[in-house]
BAMI-41512 format. One record per residue: residue number from 1; residue in one letter; x negated, y negated, z of N, C-alpha, C, CB in turn. Coordinates in nm, 4 decimals. Glycine has a CB too. Layout:
residues N
resi | resn | n_east | n_north | n_up | ca_east | ca_north | ca_up | c_east | c_north | c_up | cb_east | cb_north | cb_up
NUM | a | X | Y | Z | X | Y | Z | X | Y | Z | X | Y | Z
...
END
This chain:
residues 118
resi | resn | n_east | n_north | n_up | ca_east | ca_north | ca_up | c_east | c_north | c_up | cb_east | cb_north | cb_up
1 | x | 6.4123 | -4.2712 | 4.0207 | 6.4902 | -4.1494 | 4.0275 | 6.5783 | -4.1365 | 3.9037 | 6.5751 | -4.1469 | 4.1549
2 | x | 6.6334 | -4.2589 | 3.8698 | 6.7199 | -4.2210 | 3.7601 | 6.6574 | -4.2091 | 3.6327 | 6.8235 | -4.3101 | 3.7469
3 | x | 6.5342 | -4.2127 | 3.5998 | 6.4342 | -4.2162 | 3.4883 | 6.4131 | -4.0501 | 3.4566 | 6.2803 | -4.3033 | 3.5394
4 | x | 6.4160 | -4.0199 | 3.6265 | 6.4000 | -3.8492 | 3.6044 | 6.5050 | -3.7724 | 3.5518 | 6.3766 | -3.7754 | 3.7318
5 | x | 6.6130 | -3.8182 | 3.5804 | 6.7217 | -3.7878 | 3.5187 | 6.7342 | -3.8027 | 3.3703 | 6.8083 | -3.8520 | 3.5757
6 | x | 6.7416 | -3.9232 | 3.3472 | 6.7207 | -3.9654 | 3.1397 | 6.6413 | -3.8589 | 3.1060 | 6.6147 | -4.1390 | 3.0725
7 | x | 6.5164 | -3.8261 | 3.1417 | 6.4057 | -3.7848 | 3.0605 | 6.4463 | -3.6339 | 3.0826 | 6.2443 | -3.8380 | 3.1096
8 | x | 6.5211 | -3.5810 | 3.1809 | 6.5116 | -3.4547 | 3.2633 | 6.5152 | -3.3420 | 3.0779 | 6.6950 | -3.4353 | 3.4193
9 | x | 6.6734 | -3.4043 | 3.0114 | 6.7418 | -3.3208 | 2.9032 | 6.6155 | -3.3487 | 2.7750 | 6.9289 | -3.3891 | 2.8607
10 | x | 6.5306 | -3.4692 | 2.7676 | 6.4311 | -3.3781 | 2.6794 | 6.2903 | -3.3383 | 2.6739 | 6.4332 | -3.4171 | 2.5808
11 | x | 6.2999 | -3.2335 | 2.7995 | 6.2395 | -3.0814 | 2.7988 | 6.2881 | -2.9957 | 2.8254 | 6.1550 | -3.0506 | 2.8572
12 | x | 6.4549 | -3.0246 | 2.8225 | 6.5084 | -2.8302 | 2.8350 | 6.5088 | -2.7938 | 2.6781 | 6.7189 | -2.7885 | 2.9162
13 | x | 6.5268 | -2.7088 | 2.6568 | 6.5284 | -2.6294 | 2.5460 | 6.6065 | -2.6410 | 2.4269 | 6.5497 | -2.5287 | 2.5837
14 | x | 6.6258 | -2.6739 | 2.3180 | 6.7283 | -2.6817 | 2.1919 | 6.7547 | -2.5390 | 2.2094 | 6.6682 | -2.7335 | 2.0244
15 | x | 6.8791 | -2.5254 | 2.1890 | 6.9651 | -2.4296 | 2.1748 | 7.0783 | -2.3883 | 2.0485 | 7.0199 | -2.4515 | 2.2776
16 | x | 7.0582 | -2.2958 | 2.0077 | 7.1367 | -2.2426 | 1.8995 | 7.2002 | -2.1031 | 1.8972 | 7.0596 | -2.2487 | 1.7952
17 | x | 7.3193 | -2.1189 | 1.8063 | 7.4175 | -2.0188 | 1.8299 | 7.3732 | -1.8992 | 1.7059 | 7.5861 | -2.0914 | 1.8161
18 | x | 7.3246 | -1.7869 | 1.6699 | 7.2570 | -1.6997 | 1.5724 | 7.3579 | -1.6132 | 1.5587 | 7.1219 | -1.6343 | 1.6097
19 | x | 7.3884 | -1.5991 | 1.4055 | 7.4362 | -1.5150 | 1.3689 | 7.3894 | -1.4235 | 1.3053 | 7.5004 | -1.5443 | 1.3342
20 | x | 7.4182 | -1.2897 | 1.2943 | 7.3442 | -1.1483 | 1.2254 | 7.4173 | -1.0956 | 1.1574 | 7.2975 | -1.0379 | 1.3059
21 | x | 7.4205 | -1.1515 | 0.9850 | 7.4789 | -1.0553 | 0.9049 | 7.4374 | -0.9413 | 0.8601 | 7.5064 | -1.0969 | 0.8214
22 | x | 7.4850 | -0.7826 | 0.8603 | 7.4066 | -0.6761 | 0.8160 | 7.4509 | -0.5950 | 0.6843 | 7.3990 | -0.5878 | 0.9265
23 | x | 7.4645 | -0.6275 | 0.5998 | 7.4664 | -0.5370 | 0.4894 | 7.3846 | -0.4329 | 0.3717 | 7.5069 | -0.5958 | 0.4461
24 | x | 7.4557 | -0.3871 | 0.3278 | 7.3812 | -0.2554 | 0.2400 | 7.3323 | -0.3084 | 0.0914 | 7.5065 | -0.1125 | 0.2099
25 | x | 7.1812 | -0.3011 | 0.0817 | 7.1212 | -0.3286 | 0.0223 | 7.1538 | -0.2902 | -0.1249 | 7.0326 | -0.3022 | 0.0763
26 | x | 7.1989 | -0.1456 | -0.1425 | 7.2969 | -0.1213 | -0.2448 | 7.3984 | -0.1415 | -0.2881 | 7.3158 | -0.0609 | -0.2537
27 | x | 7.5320 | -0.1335 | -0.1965 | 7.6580 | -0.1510 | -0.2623 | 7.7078 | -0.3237 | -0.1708 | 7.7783 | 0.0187 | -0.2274
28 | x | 7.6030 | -0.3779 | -0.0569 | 7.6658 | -0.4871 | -0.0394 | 7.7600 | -0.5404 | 0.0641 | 7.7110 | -0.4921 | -0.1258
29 | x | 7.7727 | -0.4270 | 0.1075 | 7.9201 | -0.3840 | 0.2088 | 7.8477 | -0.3799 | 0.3194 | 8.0177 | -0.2240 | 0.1849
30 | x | 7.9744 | -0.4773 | 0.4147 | 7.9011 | -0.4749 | 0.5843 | 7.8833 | -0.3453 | 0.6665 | 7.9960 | -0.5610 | 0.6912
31 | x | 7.7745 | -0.3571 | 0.7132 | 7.7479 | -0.2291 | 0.7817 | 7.8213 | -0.2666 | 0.9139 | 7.5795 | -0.1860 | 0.7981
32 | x | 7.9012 | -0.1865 | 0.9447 | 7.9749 | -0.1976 | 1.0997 | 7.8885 | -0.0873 | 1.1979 | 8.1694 | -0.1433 | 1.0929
33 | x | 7.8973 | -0.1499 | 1.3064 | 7.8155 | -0.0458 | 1.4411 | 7.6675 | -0.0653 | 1.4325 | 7.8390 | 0.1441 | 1.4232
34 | x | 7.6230 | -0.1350 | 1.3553 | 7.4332 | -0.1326 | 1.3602 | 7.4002 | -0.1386 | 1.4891 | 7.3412 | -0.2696 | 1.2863
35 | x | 7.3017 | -0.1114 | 1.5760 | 7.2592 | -0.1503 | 1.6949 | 7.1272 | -0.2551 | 1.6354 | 7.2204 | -0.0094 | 1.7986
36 | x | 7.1579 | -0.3927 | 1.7254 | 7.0985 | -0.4999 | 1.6612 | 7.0225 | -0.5296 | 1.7960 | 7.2012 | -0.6197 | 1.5891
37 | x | 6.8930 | -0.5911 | 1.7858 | 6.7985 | -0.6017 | 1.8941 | 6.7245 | -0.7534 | 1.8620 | 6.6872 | -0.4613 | 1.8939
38 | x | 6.7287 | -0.8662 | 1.9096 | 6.6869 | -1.0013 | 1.9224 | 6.6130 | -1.0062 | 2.0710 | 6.8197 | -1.1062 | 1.9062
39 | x | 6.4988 | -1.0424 | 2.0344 | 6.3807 | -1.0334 | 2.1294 | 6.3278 | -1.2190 | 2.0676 | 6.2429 | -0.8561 | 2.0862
40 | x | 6.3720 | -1.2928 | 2.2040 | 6.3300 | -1.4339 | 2.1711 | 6.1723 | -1.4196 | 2.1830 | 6.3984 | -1.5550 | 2.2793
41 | x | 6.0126 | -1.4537 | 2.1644 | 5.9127 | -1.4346 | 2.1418 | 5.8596 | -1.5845 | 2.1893 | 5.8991 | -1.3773 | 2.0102
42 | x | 5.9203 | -1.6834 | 2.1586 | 5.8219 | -1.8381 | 2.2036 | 5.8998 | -1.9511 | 2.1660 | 5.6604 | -1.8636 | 2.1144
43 | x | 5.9207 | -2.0552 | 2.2510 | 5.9574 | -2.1917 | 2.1723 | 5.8994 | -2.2995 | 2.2491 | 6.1200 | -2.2212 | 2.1553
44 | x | 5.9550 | -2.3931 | 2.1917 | 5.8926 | -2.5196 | 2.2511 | 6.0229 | -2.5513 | 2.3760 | 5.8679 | -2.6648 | 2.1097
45 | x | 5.9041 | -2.5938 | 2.4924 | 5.9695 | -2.6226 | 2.6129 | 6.0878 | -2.4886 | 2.7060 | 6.0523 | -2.7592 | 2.5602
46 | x | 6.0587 | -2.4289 | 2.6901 | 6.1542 | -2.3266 | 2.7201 | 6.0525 | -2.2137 | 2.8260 | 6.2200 | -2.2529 | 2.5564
47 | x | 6.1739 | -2.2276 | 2.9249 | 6.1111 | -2.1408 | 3.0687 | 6.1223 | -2.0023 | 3.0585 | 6.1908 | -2.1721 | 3.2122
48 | x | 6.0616 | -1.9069 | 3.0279 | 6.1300 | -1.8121 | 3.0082 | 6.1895 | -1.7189 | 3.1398 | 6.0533 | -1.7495 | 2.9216
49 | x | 6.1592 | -1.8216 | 3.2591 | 6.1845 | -1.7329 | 3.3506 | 6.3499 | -1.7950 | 3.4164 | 6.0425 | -1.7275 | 3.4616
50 | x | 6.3614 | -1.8626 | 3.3150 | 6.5387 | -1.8998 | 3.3670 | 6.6216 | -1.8742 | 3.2262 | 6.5719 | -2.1053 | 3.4281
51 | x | 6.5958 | -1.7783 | 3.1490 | 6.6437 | -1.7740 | 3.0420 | 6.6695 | -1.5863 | 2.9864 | 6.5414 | -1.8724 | 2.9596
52 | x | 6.7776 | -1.6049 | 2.9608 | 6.7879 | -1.4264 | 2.8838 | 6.7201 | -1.4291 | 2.7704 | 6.9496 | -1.3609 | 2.8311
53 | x | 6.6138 | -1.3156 | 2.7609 | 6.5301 | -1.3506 | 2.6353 | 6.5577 | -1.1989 | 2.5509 | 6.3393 | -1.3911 | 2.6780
54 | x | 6.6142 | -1.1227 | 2.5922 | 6.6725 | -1.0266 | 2.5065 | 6.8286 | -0.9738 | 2.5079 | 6.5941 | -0.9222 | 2.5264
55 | x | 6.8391 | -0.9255 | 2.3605 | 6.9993 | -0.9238 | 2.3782 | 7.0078 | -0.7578 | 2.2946 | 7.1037 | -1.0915 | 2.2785
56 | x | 7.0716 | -0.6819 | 2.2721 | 7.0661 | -0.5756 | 2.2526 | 7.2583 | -0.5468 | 2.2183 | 6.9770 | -0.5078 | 2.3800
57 | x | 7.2989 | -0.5837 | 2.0917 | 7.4448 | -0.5419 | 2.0782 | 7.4495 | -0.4941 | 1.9265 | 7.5583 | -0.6727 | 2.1129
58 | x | 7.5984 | -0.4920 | 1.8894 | 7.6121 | -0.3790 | 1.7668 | 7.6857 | -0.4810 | 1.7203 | 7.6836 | -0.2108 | 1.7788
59 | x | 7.6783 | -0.4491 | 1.5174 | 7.7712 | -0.5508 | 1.4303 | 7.9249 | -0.4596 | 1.4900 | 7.7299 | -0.5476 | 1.2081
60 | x | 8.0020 | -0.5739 | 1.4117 | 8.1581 | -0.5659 | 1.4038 | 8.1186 | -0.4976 | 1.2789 | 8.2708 | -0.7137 | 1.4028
61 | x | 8.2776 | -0.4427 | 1.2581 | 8.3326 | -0.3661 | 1.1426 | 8.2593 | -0.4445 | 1.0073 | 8.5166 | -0.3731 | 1.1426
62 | x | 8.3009 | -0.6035 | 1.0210 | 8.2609 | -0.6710 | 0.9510 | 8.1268 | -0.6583 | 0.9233 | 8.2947 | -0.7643 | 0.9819
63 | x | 7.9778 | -0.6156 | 0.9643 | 7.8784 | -0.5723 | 0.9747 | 7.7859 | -0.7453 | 1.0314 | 7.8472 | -0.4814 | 0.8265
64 | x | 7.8907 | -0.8438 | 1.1618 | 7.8107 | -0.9328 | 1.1815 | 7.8179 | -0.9552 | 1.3500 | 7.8462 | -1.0506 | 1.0874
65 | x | 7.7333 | -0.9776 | 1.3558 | 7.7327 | -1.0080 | 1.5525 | 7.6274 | -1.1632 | 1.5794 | 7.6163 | -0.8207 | 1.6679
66 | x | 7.7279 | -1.1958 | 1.6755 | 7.7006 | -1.3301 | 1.6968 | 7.6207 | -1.4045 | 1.8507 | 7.8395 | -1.3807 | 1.6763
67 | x | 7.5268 | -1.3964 | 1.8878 | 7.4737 | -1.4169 | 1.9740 | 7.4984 | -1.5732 | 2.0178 | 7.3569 | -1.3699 | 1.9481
68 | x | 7.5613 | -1.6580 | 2.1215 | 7.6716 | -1.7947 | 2.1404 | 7.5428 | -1.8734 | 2.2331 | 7.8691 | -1.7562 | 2.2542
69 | x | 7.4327 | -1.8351 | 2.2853 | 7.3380 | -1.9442 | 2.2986 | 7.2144 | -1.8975 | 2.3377 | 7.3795 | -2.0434 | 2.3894
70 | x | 7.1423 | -1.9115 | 2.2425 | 6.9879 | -1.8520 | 2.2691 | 6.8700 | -1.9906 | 2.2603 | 6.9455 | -1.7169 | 2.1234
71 | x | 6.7821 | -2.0464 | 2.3136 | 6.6777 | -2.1194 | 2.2822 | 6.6497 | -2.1013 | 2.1608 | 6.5786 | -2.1020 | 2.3530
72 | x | 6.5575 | -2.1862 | 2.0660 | 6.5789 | -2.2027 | 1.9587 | 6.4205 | -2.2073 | 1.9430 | 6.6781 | -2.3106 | 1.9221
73 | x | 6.3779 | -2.1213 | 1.8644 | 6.2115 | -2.0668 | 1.8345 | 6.1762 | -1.9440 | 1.7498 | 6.1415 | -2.0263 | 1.9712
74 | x | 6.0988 | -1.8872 | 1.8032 | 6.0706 | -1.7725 | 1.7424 | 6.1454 | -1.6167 | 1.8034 | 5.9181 | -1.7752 | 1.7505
75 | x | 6.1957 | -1.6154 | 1.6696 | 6.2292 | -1.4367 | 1.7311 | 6.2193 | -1.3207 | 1.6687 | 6.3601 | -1.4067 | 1.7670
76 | x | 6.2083 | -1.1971 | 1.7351 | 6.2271 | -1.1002 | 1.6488 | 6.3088 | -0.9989 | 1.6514 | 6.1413 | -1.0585 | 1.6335
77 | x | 6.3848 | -0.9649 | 1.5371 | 6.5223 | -0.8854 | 1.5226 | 6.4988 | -0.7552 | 1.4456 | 6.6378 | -0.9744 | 1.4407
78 | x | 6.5403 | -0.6336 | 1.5375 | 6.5884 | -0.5303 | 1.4579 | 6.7186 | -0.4734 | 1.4756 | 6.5083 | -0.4371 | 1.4654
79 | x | 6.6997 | -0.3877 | 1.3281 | 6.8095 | -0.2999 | 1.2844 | 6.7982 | -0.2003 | 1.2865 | 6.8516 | -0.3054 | 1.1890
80 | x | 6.8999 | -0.0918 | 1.3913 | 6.9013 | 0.0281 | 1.3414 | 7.0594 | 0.0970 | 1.2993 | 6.8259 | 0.1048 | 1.4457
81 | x | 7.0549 | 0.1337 | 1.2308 | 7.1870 | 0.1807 | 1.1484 | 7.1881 | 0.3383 | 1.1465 | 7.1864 | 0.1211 | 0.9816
82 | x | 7.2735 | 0.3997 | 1.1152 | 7.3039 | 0.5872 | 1.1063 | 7.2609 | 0.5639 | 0.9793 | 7.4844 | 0.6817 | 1.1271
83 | x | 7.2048 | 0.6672 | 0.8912 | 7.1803 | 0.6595 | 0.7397 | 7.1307 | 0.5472 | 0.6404 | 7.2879 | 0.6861 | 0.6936
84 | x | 7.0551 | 0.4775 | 0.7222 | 6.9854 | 0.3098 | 0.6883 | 6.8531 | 0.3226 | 0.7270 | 7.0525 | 0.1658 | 0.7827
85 | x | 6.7306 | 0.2784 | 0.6617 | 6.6091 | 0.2678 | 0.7224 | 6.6262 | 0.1801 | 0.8146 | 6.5055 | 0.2378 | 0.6439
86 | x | 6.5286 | 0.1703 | 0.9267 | 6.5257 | 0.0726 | 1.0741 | 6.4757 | -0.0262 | 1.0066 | 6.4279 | 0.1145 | 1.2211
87 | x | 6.4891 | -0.1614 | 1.0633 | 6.3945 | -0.2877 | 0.9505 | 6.4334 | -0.3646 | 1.1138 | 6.4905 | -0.3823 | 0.7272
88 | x | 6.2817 | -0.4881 | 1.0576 | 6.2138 | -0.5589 | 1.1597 | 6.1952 | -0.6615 | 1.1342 | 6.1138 | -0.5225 | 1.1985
89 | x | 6.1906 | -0.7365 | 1.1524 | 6.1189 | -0.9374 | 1.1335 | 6.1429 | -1.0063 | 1.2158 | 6.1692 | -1.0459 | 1.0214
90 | x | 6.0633 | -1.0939 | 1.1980 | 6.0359 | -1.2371 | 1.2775 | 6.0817 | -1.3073 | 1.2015 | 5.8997 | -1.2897 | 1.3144
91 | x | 6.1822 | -1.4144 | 1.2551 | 6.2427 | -1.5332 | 1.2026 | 6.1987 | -1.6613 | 1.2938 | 6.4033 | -1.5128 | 1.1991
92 | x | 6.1876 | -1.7666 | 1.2580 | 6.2014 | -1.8759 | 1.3138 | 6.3540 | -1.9349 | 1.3039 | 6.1012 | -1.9565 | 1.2584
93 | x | 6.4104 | -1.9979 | 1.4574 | 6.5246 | -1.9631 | 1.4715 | 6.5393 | -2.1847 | 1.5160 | 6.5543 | -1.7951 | 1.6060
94 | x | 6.5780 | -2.2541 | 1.4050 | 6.5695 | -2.3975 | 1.4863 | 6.6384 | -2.5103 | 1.3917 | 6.3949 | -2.4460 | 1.5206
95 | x | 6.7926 | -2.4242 | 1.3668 | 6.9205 | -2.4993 | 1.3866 | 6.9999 | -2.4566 | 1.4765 | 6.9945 | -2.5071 | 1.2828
96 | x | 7.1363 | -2.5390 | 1.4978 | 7.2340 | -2.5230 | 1.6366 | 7.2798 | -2.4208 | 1.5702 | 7.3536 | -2.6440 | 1.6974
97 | x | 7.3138 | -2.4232 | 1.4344 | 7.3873 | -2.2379 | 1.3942 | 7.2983 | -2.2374 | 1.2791 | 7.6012 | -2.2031 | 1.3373
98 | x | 7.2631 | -2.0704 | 1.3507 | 7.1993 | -2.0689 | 1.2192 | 7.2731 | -1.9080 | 1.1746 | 7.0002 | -2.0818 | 1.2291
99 | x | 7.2077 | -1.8777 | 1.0326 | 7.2760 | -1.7431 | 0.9982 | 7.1878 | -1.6278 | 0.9863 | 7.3488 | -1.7515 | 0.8701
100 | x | 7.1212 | -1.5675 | 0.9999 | 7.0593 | -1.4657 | 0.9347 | 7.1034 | -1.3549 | 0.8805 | 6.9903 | -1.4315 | 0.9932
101 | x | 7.0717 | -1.3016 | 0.7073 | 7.1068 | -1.2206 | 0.6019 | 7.0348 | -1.0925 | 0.6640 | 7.0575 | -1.2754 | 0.4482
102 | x | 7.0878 | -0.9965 | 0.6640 | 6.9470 | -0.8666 | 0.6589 | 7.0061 | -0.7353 | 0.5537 | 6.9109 | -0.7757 | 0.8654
103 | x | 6.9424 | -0.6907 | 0.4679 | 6.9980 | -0.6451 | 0.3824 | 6.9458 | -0.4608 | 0.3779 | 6.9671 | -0.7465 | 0.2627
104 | x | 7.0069 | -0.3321 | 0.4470 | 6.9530 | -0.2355 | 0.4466 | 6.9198 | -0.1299 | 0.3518 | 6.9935 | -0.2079 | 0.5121
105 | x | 6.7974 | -0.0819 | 0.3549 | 6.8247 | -0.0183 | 0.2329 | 6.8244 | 0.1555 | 0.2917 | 6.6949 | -0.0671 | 0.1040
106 | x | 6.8802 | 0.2501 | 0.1932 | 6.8862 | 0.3924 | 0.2175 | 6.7666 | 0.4404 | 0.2134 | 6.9645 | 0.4641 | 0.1328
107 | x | 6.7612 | 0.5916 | 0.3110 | 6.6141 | 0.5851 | 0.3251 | 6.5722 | 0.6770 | 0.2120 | 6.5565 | 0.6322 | 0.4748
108 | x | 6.4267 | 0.6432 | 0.1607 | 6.3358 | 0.7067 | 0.0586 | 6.3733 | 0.8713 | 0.0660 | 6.1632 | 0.6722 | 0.0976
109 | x | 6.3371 | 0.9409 | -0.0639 | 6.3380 | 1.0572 | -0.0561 | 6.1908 | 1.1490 | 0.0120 | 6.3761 | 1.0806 | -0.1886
110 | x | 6.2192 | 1.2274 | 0.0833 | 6.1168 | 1.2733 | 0.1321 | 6.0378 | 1.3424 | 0.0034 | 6.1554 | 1.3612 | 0.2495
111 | x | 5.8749 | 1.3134 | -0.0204 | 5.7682 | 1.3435 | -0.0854 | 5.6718 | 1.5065 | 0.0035 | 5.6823 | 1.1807 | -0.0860
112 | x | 5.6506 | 1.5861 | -0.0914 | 5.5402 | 1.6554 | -0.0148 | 5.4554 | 1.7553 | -0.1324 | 5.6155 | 1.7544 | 0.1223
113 | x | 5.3055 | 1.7060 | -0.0623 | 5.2192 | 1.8013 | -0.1247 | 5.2525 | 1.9033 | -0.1972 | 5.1553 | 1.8488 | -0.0511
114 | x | 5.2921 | 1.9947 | -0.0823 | 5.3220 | 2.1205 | -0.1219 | 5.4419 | 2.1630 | -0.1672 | 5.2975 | 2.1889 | -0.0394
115 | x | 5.5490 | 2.1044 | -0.2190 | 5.6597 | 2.1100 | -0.3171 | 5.6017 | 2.1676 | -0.4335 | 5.7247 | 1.9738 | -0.3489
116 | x | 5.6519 | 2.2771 | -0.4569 | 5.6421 | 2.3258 | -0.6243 | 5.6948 | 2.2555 | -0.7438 | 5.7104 | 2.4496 | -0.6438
117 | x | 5.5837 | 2.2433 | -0.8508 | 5.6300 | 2.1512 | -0.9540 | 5.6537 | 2.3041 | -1.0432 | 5.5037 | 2.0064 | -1.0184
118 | x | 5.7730 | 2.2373 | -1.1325 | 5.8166 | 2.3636 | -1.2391 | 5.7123 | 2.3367 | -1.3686 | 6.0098 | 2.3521 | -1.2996
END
């Protein structure tokens, strides 16, 4: 019985604390209010049916939001910002803190066929 115990802690899950820095790809400056979306996707040993596997919050002023314990694997994070293109990726997520950079850029100018050239 007590063997089950020793062994019990390694197959729960490594766990890490993720941070989401969001800034502007141009001038650099934290984007405050992003709506930020972390969708955990797979790890090793991890139940997903006793576990919050999505989180859905907004940066601080500072343009960073801090998610305080997620399993530690694969995930994928978006950004959506007012006046910022939306951006997407998959990170592999497997230190106790880790940081992630995301850097937005302004969106493209709209192109069209039928625009008159002078």
């Amino acid at each position: 019985m007590l063997c089950l115990l020793v062994a019990a802690p390694a197959f729960s899950a490594e766990m890490t604390r993720l941070t989401v820095q969001v800034n502007s790809a141009d001038t650099g400056k934290p984007i405050g209010r992003a709506s930020v979306v972390v969708k955990f996707r797979h790890g090793r040993n991890v139940n997903l049916k006793k576990i919050v596997t999505n989180w859905e919050t907004k940066t601080s002023q500072e343009g960073s939001v801090t998610i305080p314990s997620m399993p530690q694997g694969e995930v994928q994070i978006q950004i959506i910002a007012q006046d910022y293109q939306t951006f997407g990726n998959i990170y592999q997520v497997d230190q106790p803190e880790q940081k992630i950079e995301i850097k937005l850029h302004r969106p493209q100018a709209q192109y069209s066929e039928d625009a008159k050239h002078p």
